[in-house]
N, C-alpha and C positions, 0 to 999 in steps of 0.2 A: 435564748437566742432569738435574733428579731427576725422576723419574714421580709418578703422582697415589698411586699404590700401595710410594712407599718408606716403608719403617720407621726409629723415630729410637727413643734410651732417652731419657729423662730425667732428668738428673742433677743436679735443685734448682734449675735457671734456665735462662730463655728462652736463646736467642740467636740470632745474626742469621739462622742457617743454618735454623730454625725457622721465623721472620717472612717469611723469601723463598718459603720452602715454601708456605705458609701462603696467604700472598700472588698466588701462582703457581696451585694449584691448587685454594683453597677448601677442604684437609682437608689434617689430620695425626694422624697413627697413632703412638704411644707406647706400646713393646714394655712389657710387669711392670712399671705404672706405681703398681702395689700388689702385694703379696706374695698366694700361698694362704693364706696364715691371716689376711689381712685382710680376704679376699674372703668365707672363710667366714662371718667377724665381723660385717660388712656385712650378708650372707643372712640370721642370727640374729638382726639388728637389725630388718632390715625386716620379717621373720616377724612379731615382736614390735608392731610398729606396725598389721602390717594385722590382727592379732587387736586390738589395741585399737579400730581402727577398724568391725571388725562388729559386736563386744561392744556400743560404743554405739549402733550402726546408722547410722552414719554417711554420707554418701551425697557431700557438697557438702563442699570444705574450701576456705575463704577465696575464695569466688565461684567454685572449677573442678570440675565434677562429677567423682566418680569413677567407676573403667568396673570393672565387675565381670565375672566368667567362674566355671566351676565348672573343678576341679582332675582332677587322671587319675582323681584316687576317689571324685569327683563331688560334692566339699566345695567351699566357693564361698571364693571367694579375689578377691582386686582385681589387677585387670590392667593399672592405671594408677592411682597415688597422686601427687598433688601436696604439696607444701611437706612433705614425709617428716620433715625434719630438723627440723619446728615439733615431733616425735615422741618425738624420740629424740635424746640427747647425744654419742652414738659419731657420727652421722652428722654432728651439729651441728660438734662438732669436728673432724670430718674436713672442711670447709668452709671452717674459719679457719684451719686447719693454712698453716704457710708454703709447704708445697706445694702447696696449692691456689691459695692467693692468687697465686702466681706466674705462674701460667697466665693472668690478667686484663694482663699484662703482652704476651701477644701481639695484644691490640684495639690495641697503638702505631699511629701517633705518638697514639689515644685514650685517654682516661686511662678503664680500664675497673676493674668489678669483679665479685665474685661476688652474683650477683642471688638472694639463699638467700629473702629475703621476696618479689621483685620478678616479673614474669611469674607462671609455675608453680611458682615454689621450686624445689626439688630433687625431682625426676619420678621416679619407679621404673614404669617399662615390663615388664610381665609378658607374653611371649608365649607362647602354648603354644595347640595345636591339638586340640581336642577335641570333640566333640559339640556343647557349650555352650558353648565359646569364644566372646568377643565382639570379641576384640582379637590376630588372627592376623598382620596384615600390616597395611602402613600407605601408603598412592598418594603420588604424587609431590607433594609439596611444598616451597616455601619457607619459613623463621620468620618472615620479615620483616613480611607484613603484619597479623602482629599487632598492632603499632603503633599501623597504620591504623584497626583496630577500636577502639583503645584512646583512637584523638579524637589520634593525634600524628603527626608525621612520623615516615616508615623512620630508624631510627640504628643506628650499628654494632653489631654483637652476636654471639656466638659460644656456639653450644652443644656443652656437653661432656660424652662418653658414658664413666662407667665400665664395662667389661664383665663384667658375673660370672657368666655361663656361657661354653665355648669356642663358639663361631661359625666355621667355615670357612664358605667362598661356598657350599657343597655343603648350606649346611643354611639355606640362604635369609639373610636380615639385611639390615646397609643395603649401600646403593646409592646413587651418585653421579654426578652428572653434572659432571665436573672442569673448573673453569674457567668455570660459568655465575655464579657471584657477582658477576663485573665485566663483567657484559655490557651494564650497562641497564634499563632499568625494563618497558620491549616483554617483554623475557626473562622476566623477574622476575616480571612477571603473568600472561604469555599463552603461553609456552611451554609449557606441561601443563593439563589438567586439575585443579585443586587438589584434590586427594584422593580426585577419583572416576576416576583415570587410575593405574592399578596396569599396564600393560602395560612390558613390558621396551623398553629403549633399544638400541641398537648399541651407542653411544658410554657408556655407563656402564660405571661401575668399580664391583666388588666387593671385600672388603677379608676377609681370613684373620685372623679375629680369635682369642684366647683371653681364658681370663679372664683377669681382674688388667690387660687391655690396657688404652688409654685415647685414643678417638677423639674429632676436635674437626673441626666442619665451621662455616665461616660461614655466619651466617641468612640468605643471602642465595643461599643455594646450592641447587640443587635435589637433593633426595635421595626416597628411598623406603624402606620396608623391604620385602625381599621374603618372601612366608609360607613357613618351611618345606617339604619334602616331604613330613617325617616328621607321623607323629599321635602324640599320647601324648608321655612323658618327654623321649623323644629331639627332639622340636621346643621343649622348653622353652628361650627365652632372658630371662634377666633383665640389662637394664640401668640405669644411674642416669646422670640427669641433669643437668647442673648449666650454671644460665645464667650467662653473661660477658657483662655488661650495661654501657651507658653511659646520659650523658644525665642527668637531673632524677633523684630518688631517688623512686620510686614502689611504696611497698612496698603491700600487699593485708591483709587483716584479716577476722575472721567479716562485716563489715559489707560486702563489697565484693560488687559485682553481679556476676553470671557473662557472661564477655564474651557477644560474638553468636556467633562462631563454635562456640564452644562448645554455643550452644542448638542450633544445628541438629542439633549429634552427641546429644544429646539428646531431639530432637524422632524423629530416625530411629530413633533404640532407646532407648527410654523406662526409666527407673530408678524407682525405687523415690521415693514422696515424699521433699522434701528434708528431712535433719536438718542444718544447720550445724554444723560444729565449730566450739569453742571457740579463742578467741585464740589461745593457748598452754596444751595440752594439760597435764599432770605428765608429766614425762621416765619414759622406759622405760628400762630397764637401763642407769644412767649408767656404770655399771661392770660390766664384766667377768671 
């Protein structure tokens, strides 16, 4: 029987040895699920995008605020962008690439996809701990009831972490509670604190990440990230997100309202007035 913490490669398609995993423990872990020189690519891309997004003064994109922090050298950077890939075309195509799409094949027997307009888009989580950091660590939660905010019932759905820095457990990151996805809905809602409950568990698993890795937890799953030890360079993690979505096709636009939970992170740590971004931005660096 495999643990919540084995590792798999990826070799262009699901299969069954995946879905059981999958299925079983609520996470799976895919060892160089991109190469070093695609991770660096990736970094250059995002760079790219969050200078476009302070150039404009951007604050709000397609209803989800973004979270800002200031950097080790005390330049201000985003520590959360949503719909990244409305940005940039490296990223955009890394989305419709066949290996991405293939990954929407472990939501079975659901016929899923890649949700690149749908939720958040494709998320870029900036962690890094510093004086002005605003986005160090993240309390225990589920995806699911976003849903619920959004006026629908819970549907299946899967979120999946590119990793482009190394992460061993030693330098904080996610954390999982294996096997809470199919407990029920008691579970679901009332098992933690929804994001004001950052205390460690017994029964949680931590996962030895590098870059290039590529972890995939169901939204139904409780997870946390835990903050670093480190201050400065050494606590930098950046990951990318990408939702595996079912259900109605519900894509987001400049026009769309920022959900509720969203306000409240908002309300706690106030941002700068909003400026909406534009529909679709002009692509940054289509090339390479």
């Amino acid at each position: 029987m495999s643990n919540a913490t084995q590792q798999f490669y990826f070799n262009d398609q699901v299969t069954q040895l995946h879905l059981t995993h999958l299925q079983k423990h609520g996470v799976l872990h895919f060892k160089q699920f991109v190469s070093f020189h695609t991770v660096k690519e990736f970094l250059y891309e995002i760079s790219s995008v969050e200078k476009y997004l302070l150039r404009k003064e951007i604050t709000v994109v397609n209803g989800i605020p973004l979270k800002f922090g200031n950097d080790v050298n005390g330049s201000q950077l985003i520590q959360r962008i949503a719909f990244a890939s409305q940005y940039s075309s490296v990223l955009n195509n890394f989305l419709k690439s066949d290996r991405v799409q293939q990954l929407a094949k472990l939501l079975a027997p659901f016929e899923g996809r890649i949700g690149e307009s749908e939720k958040d888009g494709l998320v870029i989580n900036h962690y890094l701990n510093t004086e002005d950091s605003s986005f160090t660590r993240l309390g225990w939660h589920t995806d699911s009831p976003r849903d619920l905010f959004l006026g629908s019932r819970i549907k299946p759905m899967l979120n999946v972490g590119l990793h482009l820095d190394d992460c061993p457990q030693s330098n904080g990151g996610l954390r999982v509670l294996a096997g809470t996805h199919n407990k029920g809905l008691l579970t679901l809602f009332f098992k933690k604190k929804y994001f004001i409950d950052h205390k460690p568990d017994k029964k949680e698993t931590g996962l030895d990440i590098e870059a290039g890795d590529l972890t995939i937890h169901d939204g139904r799953l409780w997870h946390r990230v835990e903050q670093s030890p480190f201050i400065g360079e050494e606590s930098r993690r950046r990951v990318m997100y990408i939702p595996v979505v079912t259900g109605a096709y519900q894509p987001k636009s400049e026009r769309s309202s920022t959900p509720f939970y969203h306000k409240l992170a908002t309300l706690a740590s106030p941002k700068p007035k909003r400026k909406p971004a534009p529909d679709y931005a002009p692509q940054l660096n289509p090339t390479l």
